[in-house]
C-alpha positions as CSV (number, residue, x, y, z in Angstrom):
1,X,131.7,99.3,115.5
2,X,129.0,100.3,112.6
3,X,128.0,103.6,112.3
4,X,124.3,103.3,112.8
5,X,122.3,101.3,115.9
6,X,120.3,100.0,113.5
7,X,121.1,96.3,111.6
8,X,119.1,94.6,108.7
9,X,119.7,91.0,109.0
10,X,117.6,89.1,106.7
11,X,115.6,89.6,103.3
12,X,112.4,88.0,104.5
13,X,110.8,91.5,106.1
14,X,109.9,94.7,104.8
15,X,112.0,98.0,106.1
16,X,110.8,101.1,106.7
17,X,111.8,104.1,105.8
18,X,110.8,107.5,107.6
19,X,111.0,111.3,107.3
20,X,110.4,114.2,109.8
21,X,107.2,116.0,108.5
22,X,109.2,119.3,109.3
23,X,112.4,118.3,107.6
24,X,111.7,119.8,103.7
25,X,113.4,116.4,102.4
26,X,111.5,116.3,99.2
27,X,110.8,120.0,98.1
28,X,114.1,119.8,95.5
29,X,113.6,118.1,92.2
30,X,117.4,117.4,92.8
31,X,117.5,115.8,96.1
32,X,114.3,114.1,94.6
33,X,115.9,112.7,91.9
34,X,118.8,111.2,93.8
35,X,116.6,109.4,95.8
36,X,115.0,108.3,92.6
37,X,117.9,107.3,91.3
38,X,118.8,105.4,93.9
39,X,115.7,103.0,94.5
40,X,116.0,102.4,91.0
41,X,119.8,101.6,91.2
42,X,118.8,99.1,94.2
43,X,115.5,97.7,92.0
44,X,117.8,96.9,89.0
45,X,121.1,95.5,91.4
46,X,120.1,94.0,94.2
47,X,115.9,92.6,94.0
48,X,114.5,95.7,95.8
49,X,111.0,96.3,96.5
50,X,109.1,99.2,97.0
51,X,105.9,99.2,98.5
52,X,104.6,102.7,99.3
Protein backbone atom coordinates (compact mmCIF):
# COMPACT_ATOMS: atom_id res chain seq x y z
CA UNK A 1 0.00 0.00 0.00
CA UNK A 2 1.94 3.60 -0.79
CA UNK A 3 2.45 5.80 1.92
CA UNK A 4 0.66 8.80 0.73
CA UNK A 5 -3.30 9.05 -0.87
CA UNK A 6 -1.98 11.01 -3.30
CA UNK A 7 -0.65 9.41 -6.94
CA UNK A 8 1.02 11.36 -9.88
CA UNK A 9 0.35 9.37 -12.99
CA UNK A 10 1.31 11.19 -15.91
CA UNK A 11 3.86 14.08 -17.07
CA UNK A 12 1.32 15.97 -19.09
CA UNK A 13 -0.11 18.31 -15.93
CA UNK A 14 1.34 20.61 -13.65
CA UNK A 15 1.54 19.56 -9.64
CA UNK A 16 1.14 21.70 -6.97
CA UNK A 17 2.84 22.09 -4.20
CA UNK A 18 1.40 23.80 -0.84
CA UNK A 19 2.44 25.06 2.61
CA UNK A 20 0.50 26.01 5.77
CA UNK A 21 0.89 29.83 6.17
CA UNK A 22 1.39 29.03 9.97
CA UNK A 23 3.89 26.29 9.49
CA UNK A 24 7.50 28.50 9.48
CA UNK A 25 8.68 26.11 6.50
CA UNK A 26 10.98 28.64 4.96
CA UNK A 27 12.44 30.86 7.79
CA UNK A 28 15.87 28.59 7.89
CA UNK A 29 18.52 29.25 5.19
CA UNK A 30 19.14 25.50 5.86
CA UNK A 31 15.82 23.92 5.37
CA UNK A 32 15.74 26.58 2.45
CA UNK A 33 18.55 25.30 0.84
CA UNK A 34 17.55 21.66 0.90
CA UNK A 35 14.63 22.45 -0.86
CA UNK A 36 16.82 24.34 -3.18
CA UNK A 37 18.85 21.71 -3.72
CA UNK A 38 16.41 19.57 -4.44
CA UNK A 39 14.41 21.21 -7.36
CA UNK A 40 17.60 21.77 -8.77
CA UNK A 41 18.64 17.96 -8.33
CA UNK A 42 15.01 17.12 -10.10
CA UNK A 43 15.61 20.19 -12.93
CA UNK A 44 19.08 18.64 -13.92
CA UNK A 45 17.73 14.54 -13.48
CA UNK A 46 14.53 14.12 -14.38
CA UNK A 47 13.00 17.44 -16.89
CA UNK A 48 11.45 19.33 -14.00
CA UNK A 49 9.72 22.44 -14.21
CA UNK A 50 9.14 25.06 -11.99
CA UNK A 51 6.53 27.55 -12.49
CA UNK A 52 6.01 29.80 -9.40
Amino acid sequence: MPRSRYRFLGDDAPYFMTVNPWLPVFNRPETVEIVLDSWRWLQAKEQFRLHG
